[in-house]
N, CA, C and O atoms as a MOPAC input file, in Angstrom:
PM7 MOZYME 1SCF
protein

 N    -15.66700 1     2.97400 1    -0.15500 1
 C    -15.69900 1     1.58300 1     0.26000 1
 C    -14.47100 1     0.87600 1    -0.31600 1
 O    -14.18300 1     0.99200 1    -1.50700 1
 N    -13.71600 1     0.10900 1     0.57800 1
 C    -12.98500 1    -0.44200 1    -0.13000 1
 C    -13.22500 1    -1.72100 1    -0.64400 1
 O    -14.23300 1    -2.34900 1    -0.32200 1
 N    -11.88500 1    -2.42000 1    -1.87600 1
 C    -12.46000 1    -3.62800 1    -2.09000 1
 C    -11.70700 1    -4.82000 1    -1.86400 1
 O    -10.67700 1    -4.47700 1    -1.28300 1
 N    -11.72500 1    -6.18300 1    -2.06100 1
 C    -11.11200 1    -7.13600 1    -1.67200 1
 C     -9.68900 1    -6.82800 1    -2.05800 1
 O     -8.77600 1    -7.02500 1    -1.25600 1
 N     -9.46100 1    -6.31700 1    -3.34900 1
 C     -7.91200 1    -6.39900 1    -3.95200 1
 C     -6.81700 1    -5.44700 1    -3.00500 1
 O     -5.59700 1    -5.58600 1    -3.09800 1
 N     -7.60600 1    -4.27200 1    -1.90500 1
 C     -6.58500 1    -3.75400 1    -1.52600 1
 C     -6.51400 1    -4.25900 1    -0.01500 1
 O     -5.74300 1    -3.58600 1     0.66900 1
 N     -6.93900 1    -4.94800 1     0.42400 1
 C     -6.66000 1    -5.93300 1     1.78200 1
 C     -5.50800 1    -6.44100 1     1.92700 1
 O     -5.03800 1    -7.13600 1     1.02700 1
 N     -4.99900 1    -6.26200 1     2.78500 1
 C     -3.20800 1    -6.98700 1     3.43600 1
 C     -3.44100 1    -8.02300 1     4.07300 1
 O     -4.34500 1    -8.37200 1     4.83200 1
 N     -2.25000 1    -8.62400 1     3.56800 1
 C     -2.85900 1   -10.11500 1     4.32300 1
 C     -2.21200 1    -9.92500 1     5.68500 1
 O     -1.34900 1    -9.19600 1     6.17400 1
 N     -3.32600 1   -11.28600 1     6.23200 1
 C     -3.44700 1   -10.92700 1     7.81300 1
 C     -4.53400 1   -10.90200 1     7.91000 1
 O     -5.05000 1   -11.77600 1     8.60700 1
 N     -5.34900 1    -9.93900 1     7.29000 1
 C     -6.46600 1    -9.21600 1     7.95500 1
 C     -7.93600 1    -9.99000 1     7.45100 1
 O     -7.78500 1   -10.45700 1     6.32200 1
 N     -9.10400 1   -10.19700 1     7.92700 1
 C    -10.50300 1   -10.22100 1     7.83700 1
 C    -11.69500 1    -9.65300 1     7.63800 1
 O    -12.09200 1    -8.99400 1     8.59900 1
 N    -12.49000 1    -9.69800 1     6.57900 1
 C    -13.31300 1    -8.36500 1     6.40300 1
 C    -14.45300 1    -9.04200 1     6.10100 1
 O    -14.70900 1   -10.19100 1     6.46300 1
 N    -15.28800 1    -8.17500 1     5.29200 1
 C    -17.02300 1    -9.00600 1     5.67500 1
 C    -17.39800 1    -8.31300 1     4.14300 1
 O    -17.25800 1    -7.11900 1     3.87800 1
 N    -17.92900 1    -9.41100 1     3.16700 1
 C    -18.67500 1    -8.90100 1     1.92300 1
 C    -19.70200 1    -8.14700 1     2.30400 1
 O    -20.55000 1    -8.52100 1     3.11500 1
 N    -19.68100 1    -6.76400 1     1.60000 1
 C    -20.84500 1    -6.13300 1     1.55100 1
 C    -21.76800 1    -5.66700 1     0.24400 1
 O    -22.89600 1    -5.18000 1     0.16000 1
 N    -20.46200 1    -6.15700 1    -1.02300 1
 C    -21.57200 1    -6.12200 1    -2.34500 1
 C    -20.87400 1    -6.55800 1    -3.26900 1
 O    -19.68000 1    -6.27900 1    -3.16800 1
 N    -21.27800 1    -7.34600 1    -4.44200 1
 C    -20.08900 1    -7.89700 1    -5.31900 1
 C    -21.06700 1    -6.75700 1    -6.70700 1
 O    -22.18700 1    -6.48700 1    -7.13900 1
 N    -19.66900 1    -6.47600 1    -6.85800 1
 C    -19.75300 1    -5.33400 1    -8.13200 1
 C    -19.98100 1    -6.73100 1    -9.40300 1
 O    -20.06000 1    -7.93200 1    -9.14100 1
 N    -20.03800 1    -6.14900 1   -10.61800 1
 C    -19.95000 1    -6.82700 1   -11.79800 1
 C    -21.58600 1    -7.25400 1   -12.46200 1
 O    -22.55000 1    -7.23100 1   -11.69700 1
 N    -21.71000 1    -7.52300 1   -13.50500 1
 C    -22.97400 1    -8.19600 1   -14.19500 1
 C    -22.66600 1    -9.74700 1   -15.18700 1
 O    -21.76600 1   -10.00300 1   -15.98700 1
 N    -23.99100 1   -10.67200 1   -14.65100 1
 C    -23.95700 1   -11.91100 1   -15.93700 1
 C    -22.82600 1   -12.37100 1   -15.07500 1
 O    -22.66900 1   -11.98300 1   -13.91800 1
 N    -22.08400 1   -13.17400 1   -15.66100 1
 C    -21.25700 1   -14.27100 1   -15.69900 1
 C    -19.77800 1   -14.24300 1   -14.27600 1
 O    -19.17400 1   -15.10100 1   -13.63300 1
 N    -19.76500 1   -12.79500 1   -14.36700 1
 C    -18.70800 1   -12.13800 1   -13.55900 1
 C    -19.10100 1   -12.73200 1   -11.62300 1
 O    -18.61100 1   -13.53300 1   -10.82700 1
 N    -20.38200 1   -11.62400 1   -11.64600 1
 C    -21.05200 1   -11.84800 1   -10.44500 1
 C    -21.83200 1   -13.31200 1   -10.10500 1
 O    -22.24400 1   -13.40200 1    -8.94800 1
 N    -22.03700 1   -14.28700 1   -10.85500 1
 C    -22.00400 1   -15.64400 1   -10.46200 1
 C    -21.09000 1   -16.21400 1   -10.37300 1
 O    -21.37500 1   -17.28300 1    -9.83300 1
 N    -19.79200 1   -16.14000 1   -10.64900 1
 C    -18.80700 1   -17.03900 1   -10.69400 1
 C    -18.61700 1   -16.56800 1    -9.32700 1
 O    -18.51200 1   -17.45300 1    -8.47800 1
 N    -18.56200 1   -15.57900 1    -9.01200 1
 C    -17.92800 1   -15.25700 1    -7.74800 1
 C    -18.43400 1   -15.44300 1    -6.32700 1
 O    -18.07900 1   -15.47500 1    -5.14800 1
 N    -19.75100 1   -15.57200 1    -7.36300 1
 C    -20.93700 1   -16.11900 1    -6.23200 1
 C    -20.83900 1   -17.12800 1    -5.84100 1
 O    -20.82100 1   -17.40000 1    -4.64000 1
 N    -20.72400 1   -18.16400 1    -7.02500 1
 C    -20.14200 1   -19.80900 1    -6.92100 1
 C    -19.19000 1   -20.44000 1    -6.26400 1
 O    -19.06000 1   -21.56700 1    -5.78500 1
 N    -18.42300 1   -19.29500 1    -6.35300 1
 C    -16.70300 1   -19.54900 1    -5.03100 1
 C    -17.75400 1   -19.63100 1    -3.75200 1
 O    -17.79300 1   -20.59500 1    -2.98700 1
 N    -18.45000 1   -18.66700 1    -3.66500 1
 C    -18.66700 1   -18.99600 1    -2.01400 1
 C    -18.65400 1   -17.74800 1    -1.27100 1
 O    -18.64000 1   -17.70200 1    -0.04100 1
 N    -18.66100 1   -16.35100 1    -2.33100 1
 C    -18.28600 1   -15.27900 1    -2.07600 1
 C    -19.38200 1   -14.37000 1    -2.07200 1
 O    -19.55800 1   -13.57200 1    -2.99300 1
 N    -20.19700 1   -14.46300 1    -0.98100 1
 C    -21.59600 1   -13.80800 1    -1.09700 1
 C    -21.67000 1   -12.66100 1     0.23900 1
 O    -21.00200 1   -12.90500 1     1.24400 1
 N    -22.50500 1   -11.43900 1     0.16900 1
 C    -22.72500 1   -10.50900 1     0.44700 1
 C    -22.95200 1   -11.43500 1     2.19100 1
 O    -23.59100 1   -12.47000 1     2.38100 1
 N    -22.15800 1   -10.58000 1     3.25200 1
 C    -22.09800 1   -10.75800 1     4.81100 1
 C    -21.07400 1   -12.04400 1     5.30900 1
 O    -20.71900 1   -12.23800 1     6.47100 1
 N    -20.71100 1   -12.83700 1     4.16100 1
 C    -19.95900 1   -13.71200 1     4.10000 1
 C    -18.29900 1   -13.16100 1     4.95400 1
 O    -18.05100 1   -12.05000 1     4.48700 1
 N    -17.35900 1   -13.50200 1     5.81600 1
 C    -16.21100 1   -13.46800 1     6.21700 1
 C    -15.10700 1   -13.50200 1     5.33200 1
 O    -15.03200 1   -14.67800 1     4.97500 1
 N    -14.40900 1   -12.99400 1     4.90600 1
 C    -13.03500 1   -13.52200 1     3.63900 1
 C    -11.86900 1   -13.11800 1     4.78000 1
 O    -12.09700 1   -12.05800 1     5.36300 1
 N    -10.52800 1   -13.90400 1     5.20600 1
 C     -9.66600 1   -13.75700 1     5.46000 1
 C     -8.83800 1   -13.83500 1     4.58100 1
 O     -8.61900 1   -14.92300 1     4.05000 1
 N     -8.06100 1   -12.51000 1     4.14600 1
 C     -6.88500 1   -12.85100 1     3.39600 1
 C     -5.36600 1   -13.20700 1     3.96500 1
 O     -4.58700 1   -12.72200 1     4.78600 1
 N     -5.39700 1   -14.26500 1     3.10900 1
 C     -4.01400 1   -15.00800 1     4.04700 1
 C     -2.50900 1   -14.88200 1     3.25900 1
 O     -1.41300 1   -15.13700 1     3.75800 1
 N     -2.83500 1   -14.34000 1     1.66100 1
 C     -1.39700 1   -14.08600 1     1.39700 1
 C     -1.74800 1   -13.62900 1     0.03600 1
 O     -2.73900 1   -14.02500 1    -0.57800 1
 N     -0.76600 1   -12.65800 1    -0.46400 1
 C     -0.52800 1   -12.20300 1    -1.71200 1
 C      0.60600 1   -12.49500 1    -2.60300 1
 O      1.68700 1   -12.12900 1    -2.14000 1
 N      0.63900 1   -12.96600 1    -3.57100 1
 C      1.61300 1   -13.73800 1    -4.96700 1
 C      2.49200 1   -12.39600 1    -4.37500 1
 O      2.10600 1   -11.41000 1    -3.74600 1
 N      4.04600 1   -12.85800 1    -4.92900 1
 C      4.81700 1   -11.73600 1    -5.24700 1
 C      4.51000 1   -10.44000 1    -5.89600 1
 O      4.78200 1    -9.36100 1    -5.37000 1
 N      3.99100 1   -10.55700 1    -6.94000 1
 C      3.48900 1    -9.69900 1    -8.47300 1
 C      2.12700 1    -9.15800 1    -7.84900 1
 O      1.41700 1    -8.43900 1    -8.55300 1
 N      1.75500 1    -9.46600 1    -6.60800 1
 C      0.42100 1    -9.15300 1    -6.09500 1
 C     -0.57100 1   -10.21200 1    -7.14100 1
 O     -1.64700 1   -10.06300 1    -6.56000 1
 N     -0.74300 1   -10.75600 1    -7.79700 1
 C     -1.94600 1   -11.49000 1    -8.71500 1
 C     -1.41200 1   -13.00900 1    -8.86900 1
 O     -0.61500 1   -13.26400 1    -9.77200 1
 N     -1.88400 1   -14.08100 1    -7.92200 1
 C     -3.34700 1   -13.93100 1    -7.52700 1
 C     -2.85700 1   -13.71400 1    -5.65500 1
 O     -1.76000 1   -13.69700 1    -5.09500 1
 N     -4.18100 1   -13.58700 1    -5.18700 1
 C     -4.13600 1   -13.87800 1    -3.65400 1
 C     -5.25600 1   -14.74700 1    -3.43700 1
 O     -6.27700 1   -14.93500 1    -4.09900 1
 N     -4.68800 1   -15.40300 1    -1.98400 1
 C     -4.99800 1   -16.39700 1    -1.59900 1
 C     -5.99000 1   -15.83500 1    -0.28400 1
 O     -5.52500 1   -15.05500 1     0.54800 1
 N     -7.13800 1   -16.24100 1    -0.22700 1
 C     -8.07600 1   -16.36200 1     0.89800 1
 C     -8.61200 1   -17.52000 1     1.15700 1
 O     -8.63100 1   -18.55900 1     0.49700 1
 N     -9.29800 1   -17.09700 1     2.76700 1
 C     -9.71300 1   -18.15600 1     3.20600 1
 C    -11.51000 1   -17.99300 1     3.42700 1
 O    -11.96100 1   -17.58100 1     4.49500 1
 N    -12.30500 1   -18.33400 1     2.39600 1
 C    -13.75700 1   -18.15700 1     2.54500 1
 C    -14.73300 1   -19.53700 1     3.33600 1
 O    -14.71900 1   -20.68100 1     2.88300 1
 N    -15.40600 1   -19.18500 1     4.37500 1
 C    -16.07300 1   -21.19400 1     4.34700 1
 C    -15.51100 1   -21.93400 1     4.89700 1
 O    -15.80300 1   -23.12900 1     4.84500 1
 N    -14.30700 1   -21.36100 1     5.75500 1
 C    -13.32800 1   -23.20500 1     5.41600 1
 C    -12.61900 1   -22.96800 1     4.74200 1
 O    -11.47000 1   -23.00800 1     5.18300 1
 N    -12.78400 1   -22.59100 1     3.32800 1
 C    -11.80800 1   -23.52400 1     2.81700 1
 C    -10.80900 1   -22.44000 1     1.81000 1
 O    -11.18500 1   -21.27000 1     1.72400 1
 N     -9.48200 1   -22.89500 1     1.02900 1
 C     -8.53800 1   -21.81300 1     0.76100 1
 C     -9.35500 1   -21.47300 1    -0.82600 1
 O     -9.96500 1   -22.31100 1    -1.48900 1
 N     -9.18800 1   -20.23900 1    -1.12500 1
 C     -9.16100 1   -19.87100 1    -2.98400 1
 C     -8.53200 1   -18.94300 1    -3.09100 1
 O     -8.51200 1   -17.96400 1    -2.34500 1
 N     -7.71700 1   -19.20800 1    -4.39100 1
 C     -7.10300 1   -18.31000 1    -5.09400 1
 C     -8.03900 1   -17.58400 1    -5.31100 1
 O     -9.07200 1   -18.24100 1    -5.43700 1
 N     -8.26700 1   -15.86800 1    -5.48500 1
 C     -8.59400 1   -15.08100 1    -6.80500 1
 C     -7.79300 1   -14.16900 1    -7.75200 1
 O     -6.93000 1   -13.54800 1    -7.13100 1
 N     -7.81200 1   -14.00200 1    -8.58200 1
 C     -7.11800 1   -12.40500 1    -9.60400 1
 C     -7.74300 1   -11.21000 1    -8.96900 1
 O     -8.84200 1   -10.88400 1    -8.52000 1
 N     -6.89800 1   -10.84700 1    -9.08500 1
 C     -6.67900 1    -9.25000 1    -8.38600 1
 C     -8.30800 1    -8.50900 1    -9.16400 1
 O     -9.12500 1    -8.00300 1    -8.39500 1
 N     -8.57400 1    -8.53900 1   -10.59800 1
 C    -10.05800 1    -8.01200 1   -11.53200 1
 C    -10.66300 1    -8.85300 1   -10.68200 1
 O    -11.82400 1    -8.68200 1   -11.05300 1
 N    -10.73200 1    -9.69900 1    -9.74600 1
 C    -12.13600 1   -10.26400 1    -9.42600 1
 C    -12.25600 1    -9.96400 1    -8.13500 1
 O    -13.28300 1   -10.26500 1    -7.52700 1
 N    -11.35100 1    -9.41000 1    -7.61500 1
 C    -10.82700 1    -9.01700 1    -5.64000 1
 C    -11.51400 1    -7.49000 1    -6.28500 1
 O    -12.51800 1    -7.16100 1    -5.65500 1
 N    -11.22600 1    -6.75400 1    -7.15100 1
 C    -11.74100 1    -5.61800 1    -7.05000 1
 C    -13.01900 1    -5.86800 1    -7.26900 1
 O    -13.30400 1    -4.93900 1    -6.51200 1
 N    -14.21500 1    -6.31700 1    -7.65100 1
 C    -15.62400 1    -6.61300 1    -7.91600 1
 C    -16.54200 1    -6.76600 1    -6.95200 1
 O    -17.76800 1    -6.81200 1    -7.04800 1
 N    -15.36000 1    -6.89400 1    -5.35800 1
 C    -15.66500 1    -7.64400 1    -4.04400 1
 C    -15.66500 1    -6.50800 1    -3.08100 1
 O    -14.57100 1    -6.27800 1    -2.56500 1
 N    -16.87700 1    -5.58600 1    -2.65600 1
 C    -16.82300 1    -4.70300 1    -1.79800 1
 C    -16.69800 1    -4.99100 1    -0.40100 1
 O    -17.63000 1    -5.45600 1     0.25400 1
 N    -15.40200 1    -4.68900 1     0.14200 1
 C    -15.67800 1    -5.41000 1     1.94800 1
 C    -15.65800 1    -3.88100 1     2.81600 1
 O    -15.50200 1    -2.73400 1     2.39800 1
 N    -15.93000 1    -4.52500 1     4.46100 1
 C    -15.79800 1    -3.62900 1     4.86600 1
 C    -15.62200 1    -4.10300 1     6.33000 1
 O    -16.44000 1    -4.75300 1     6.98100 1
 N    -14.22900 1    -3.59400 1     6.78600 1
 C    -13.63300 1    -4.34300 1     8.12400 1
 C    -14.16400 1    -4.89100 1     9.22800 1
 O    -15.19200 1    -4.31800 1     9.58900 1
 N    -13.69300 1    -6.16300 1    10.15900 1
 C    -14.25700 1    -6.65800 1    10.67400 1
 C    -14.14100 1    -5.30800 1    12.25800 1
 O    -14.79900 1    -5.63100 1    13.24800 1
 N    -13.65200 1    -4.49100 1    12.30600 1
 C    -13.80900 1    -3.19200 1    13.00500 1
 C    -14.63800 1    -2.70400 1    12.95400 1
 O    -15.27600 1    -2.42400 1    13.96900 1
 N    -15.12700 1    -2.28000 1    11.41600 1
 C    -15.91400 1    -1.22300 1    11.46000 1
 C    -17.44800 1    -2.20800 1    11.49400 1
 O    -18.50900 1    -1.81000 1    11.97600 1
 N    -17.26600 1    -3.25600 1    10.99700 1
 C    -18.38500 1    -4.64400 1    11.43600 1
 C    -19.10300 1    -5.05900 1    12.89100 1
 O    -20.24000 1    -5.06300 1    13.36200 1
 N    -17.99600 1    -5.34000 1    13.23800 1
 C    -18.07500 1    -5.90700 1    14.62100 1
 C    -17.41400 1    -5.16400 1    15.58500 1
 O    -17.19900 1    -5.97100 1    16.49000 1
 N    -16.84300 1    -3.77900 1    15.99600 1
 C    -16.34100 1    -2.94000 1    16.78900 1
 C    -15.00600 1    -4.01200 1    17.76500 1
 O    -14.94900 1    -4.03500 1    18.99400 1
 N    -14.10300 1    -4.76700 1    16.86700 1
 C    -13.80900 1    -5.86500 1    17.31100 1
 C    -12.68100 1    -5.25900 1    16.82000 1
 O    -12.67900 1    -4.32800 1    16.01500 1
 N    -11.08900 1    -6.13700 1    17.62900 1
 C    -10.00100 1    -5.77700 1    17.07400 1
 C     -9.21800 1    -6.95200 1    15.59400 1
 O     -8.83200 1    -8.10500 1    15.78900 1
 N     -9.18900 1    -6.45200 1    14.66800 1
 C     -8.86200 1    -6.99300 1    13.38100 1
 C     -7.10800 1    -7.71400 1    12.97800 1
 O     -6.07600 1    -7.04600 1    12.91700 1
 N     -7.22800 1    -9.15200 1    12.76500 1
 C     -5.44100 1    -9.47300 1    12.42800 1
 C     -5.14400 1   -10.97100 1    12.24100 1
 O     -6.03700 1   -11.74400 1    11.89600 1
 N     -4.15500 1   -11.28600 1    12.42100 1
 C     -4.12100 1   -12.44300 1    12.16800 1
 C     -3.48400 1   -13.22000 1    13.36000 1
 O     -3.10100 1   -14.38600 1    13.26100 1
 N     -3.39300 1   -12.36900 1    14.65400 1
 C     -2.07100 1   -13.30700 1    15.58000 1
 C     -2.67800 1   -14.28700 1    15.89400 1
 O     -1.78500 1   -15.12500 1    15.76800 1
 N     -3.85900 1   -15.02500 1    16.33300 1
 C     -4.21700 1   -16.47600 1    16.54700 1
 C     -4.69200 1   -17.10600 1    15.45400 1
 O     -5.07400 1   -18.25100 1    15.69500 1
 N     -4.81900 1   -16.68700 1    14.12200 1
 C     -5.93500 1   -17.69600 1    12.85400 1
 C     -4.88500 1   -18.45100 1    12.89600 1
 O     -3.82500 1   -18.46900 1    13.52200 1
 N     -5.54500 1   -19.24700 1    11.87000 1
 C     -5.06700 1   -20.69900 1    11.67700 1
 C     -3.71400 1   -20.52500 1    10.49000 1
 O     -2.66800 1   -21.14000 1    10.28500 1
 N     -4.38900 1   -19.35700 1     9.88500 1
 C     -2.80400 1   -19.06600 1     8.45200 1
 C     -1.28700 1   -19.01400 1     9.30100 1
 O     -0.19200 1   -19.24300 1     8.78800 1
 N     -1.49600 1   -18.71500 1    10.47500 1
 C     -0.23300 1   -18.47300 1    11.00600 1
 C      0.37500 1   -19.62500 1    11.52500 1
 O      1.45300 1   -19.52900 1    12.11100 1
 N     -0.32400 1   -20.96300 1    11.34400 1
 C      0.17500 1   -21.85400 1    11.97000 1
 C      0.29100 1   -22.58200 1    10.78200 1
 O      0.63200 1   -23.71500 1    11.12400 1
 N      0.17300 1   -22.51900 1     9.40000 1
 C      0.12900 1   -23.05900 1     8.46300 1
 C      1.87100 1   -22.74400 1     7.51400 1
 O      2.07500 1   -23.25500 1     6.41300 1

C-alpha cells in the first residue's frame, strides 16, 4: 500500500488508513484527514518537506513523517477512473 508521502503532485487519492497511535493519529484526524476522505496533492517544497494538499476545500501543509502515517490508494484503483490534474483547480492557481 502506498502512502501519502510518495504521491506526485498532480495526482488524487483516497485515505484508506492512518497509521500511528495517541496524539499522532488525532492530529491528523483533526486536519480533516480521515479514512475514504479525497487528498489532492498539489505541490511538493523543493527539499520535498513539507507538501501541500488539498483536503475539504481547503489547502494544508503536511511533513513528509505525517504523509507517511497516511495510507492512500488511487483514485484508479478507487474509482476505475482516469487520475491527474489537467482540469483541478491547482492548475489554475
Amino acid at each position: 500500500m502506498q502512502t501519502l508521502k510518495e504521491i506526485k503532485p498532480g495526482l488524487t487519492v483516497r485515505v484508506v488508513k492512518i497509521k500511528g497511535e495517541g496524539p499522532v493519529k488525532r492530529r491528523i484526524m483533526e486536519m480533516g484527514i480521515t479514512k475514504g476522505v479525497e487528498v489532492h496533492v498539489r505541490k511538493v517544497a523543493p527539499l520535498g518537506d513539507p507538501m501541500e494538499v488539498k483536503v475539504r476545500g481547503y489547502g494544508l501543509s503536511l511533513r513528509k513523517a505525517d504523509a507517511e502515517n497516511i495510507e492512500v490508494e488511487s483514485e484508479v484503483e478507487s474509482k476505475g477512473e482516469l487520475n491527474g490534474c489537467k482540469n483541478c483547480p491547482c492548475r489554475k492557481s
